[in-house]
C-alpha positions in Angstrom: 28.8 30.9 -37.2 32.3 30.0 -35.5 30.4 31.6 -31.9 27.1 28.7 -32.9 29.7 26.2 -33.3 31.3 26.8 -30.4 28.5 26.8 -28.0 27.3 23.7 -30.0 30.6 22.3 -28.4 30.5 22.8 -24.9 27.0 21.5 -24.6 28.5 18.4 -26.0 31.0 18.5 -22.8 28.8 19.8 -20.5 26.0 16.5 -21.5 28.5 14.5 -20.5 29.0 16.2 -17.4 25.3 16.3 -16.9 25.9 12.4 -17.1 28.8 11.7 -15.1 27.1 13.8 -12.0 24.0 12.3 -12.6 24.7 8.7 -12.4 26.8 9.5 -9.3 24.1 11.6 -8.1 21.7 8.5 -8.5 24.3 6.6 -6.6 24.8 9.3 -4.2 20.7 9.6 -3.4 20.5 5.7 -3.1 22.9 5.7 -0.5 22.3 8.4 1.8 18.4 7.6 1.8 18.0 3.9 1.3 18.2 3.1 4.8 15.3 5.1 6.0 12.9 3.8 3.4 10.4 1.0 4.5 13.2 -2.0 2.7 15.5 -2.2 5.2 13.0 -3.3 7.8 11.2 -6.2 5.5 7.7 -6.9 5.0 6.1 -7.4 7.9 3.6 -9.9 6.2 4.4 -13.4 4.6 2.3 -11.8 1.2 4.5 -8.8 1.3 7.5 -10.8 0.9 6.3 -11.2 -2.5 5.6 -7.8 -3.6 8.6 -7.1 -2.5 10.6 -9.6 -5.0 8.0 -8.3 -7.3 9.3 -4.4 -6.9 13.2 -5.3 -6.6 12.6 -7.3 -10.0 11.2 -4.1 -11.7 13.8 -2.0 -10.2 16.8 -4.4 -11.5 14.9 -4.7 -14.8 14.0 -0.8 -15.3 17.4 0.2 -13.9 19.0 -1.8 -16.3 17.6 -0.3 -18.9 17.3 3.5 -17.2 21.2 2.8 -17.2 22.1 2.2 -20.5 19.4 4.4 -22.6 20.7 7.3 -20.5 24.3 6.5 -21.2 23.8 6.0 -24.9 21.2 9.1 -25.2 24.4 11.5 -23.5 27.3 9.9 -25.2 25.5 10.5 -28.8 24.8 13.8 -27.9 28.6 14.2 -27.6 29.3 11.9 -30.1 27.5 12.5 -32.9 27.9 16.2 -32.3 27.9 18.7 -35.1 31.1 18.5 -37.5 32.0 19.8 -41.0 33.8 16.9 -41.4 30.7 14.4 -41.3 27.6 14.3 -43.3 24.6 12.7 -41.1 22.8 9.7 -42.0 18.9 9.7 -42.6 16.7 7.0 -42.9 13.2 6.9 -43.2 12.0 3.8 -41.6 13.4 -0.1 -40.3 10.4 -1.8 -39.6 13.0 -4.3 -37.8 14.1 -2.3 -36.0 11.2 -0.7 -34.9 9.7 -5.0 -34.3 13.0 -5.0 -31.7 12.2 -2.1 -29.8 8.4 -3.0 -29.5 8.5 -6.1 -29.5 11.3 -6.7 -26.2 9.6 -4.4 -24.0 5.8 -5.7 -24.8 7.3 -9.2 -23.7 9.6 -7.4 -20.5 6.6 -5.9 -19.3 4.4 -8.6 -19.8 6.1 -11.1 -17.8 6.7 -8.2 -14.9 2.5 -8.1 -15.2 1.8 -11.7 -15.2 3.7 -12.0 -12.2 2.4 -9.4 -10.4 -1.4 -10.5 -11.6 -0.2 -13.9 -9.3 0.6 -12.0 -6.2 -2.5 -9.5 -6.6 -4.8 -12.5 -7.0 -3.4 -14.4 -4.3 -3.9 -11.4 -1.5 -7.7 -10.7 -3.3 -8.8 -13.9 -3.3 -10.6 -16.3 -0.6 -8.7 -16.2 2.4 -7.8 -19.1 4.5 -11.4 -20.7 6.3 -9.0 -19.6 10.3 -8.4 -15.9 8.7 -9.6 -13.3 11.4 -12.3 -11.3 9.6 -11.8 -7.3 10.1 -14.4 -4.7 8.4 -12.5 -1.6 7.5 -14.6 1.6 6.9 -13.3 4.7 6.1 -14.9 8.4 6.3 -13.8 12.0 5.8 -11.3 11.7 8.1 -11.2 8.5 10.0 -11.4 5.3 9.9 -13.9 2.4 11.7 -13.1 -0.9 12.6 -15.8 -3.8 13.1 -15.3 -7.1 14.0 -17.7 -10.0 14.2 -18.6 -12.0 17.9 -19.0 -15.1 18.7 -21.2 -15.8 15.8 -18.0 -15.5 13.4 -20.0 -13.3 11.2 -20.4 -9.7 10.3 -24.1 -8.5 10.7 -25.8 -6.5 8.2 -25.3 -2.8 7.3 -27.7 -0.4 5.6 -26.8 3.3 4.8 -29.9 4.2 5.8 -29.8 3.3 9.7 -26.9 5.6 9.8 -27.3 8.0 12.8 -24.9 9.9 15.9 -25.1 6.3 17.9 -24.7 3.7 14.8 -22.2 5.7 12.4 -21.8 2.1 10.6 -25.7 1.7 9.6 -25.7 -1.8 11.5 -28.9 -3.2 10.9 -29.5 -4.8 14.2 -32.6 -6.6 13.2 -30.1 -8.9 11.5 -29.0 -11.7 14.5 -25.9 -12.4 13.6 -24.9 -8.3 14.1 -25.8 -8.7 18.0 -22.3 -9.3 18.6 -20.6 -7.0 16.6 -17.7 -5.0 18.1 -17.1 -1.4 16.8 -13.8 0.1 17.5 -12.7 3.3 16.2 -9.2 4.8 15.0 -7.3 1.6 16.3 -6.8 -1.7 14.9 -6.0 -4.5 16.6 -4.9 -7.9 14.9 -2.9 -11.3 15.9 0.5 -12.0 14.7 0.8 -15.1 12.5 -2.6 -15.7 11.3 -4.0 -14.5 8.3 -6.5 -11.6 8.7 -8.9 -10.5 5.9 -10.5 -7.3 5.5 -13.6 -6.2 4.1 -13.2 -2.5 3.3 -15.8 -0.1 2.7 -16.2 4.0 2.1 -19.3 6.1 3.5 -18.7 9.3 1.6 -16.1 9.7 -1.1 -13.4 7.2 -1.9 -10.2 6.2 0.2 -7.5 3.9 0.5 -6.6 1.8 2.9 -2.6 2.3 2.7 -0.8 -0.6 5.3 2.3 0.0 3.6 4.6 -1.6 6.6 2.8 -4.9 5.1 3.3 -4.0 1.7 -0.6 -3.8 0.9 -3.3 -1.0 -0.1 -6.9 -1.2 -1.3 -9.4 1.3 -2.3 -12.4 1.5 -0.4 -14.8 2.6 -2.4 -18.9 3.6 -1.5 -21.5 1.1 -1.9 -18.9 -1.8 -3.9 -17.0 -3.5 -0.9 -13.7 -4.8 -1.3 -11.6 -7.3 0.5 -7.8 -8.4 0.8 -6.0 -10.4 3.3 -2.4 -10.5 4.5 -0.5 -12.4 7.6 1.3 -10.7 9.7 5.2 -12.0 10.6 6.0 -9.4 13.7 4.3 -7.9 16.4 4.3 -4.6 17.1 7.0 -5.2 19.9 9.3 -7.1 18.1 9.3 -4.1 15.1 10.2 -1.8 18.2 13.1 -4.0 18.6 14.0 -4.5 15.1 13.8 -1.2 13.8 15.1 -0.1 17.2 12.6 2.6 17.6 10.7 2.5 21.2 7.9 4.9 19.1 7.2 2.4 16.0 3.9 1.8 15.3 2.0 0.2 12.7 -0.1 2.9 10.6 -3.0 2.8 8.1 -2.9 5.4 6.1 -5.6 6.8 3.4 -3.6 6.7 -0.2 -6.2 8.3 -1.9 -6.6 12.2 -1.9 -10.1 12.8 -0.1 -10.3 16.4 1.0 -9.0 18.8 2.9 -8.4 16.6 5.6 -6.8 14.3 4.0 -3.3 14.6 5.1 -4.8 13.7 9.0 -6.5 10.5 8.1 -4.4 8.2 10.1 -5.0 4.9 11.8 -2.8 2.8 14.2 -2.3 -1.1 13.8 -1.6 -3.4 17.0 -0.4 -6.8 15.9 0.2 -8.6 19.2 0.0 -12.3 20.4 -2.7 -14.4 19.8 -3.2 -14.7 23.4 -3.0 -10.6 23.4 -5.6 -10.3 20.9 -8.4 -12.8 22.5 -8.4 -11.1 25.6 -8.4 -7.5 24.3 -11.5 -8.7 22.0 -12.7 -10.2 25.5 -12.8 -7.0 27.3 -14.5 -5.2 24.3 -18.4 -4.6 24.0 -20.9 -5.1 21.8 -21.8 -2.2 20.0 -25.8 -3.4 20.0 -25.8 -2.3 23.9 -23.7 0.7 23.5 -27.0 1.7 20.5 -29.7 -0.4 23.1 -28.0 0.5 26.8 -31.3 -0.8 28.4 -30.6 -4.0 26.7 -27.1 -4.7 27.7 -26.8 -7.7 30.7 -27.0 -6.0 34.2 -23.5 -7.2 34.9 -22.2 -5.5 32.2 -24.6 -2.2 33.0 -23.0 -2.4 37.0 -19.8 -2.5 35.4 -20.8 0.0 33.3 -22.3 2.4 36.7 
C-alpha cells in the first residue's frame, strides 16, 4: 500500500514534467520548423490571403484553448492527487455546466464555419467575366491541361471518343473545340488576373492540391468541378522572394489514388501577361495534332 502510494506520487511529478517539456517542446517545434513551412512565403494568390486569416484565426482560437485544457488537465492530475487527508467530491450531473461547455464551443466553431463558408463560396463561385478559363484533368498519374482558342470556349468532351491521339475525349464535331490547346504536365497561367478552372477525373478520384495558392479541389469522374483564384507573383519573383533559383509552382494530387500516387506532380508557370499570350501563341491546336492532314500548310512546313 505505502509502495501504490508512492508510485501514485511521482506520476503526479512526473505529469507535470510531461507538461513543462511539452509546452516547451511545442515552442521548441514552432521555432525550429516554422520557417520552412509554406507561411513565411505568403499566399501567392489575393483568395489565399483569406484562407490564410481564416487558418491563423483557428490556430489562435484552438491554441488558446489546447493551452489552457492541457494545463488544467496536468495540474489536477497533480493537484487533486490521491491523499488520506481528502475525501473526493462526486456529483452526478450540472446540466449548467454541461449548457457552458456545449454551448461556447457550438457557437466558437460556428462562427470559425460561417467564415470559412464566405471564403469557400467566394473561390467556387462565378468567376470574374476577364478570368482565363483552364480545364484541369487528372488521370492515374498525371495531369492534362486544356485551354480554349480564340473562340473563348472549351469544346465538348465525351468519354467515349477517348483513344491513344485524343486522351481528353474532345468531341471535335463540336465547333467551338477546333481551337482547343492540350498541354500536358505543365501549366501555364498569367500573373494578376483571375484564372478559373474546370477540373475533371477520367479514372478514380484526385485532387487538385495548389497549395502555394492556398487552394485544392477534388476532381472527381463524370461531376466537374470548378474554382478560381488570382495569382499575386510570378514564378520569377517567388525565385527571388523565397531566394530559391529552383522554386517552382506545383500541383499536386491530395487525394490517395494508387500506387502511383506519390509521383503525380504538375508544374505551374505564372508569368506576365505578355509571357503568357505569346506562349499560348506558339501552341497548337490539338484538332490538327488528332487531323494532321487538316492542319494549315504553313503550319504542316513548319511542322516538316
Amino acid at each position: 500500500e505505502k509502495t501504490r502510494k508512492q508510485n501514485n506520487k511521482i506520476n503526479a511529478f512526473l505529469l507535470m514534467g510531461l507538461l513543462v517539456f511539452g509546452l516547451i517542446g511545442v515552442w521548441y517545434c514552432n521555432e525550429l520548423y516554422y520557417g520552412k513551412t509554406l507561411f513565411p512565403q505568403g499566399s501567392a494568390s489575393v483568395e489565399g490571403e483569406d484562407i490564410d486569416t481564416m487558418f491563423m484565426i483557428t490556430v489562435a482560437v484552438t491554441g488558446v484553448v489546447f493551452v489552457i485544457t492541457q494545463i488544467l488537465l496536468f495540474w489536477f492530475s497533480f493537484k487533486y492527487q490521491e491523499s488520506d487527508n481528502r475525501k473526493a467530491y462526486y456529483f452526478a450531473h450540472s446540466t449548467k455546466l454541461e449548457l457552458i461547455w456545449t454551448t461556447i464551443p457550438a457557437i466558437t466553431l460556428c462562427i470559425l464555419v460561417a467564415f470559412g463558408l464566405r471564403v469557400w463560396f467566394k473561390i467556387t463561385d462565378d468567376a470574374p467575366k476577364n478570368a482565363v478559363v483552364v480545364e484541369v484533368t487528372g488521370h492515374q498519374f498525371g495531369w492534362e491541361f486544356r485551354y480554349p482558342g480564340s473562340d473563348k470556349v472549351l469544346g465538348k468532351k465525351n468519354y467515349k471518343l477517348t483513344t491513344g491521339s485524343n486522351p481528353l475525349g474532345v468531341d471535335f464535331n463540336d465547333p467551338a473545340s477546333i481551337d482547343d490547346i492540350h498541354v500536358a504536365g505543365t501549366m501555364h497561367i498569367p500573373v494578376g488576373k483571375p484564372v478559373k478552372l474546370v477540373i475533371n477525373a477520367q479514372d478514380v478520384i484526385h485532387d487538385v492540391g495548389l497549395p502555394h495558392f492556398r487552394l485544392k479541389m477534388d476532381a472527381v469522374p463524370g461531376i466537374p468541378t470548378t474554382e478560381w483564384f488570382t495569382p499575386k507573383y510570378t514564378t520569377k519573383e517567388m525565385k527571388e522572394r523565397t531566394n530559391n533559383p529552383d522554386f517552382t509552382y506545383e500541383i499536386s494530387c491530395d487525394q490517395m489514388c494508387g500506387k502511383g500516387h506519390f509521383s503525380m506532380r504538375g508544374v505551374i508557370i505564372v508569368e506576365t501577361e505578355a509571357e503568357y499570350k505569346l506562349w499560348l501563341a506558339q501552341q497548337k491546336a490539338e484538332y490538327f495534332s488528332v487531323f494532321p492532314d487538316k492542319a494549315p500548310k504553313s503550319d504542316t512546313a513548319k511542322a516538316n
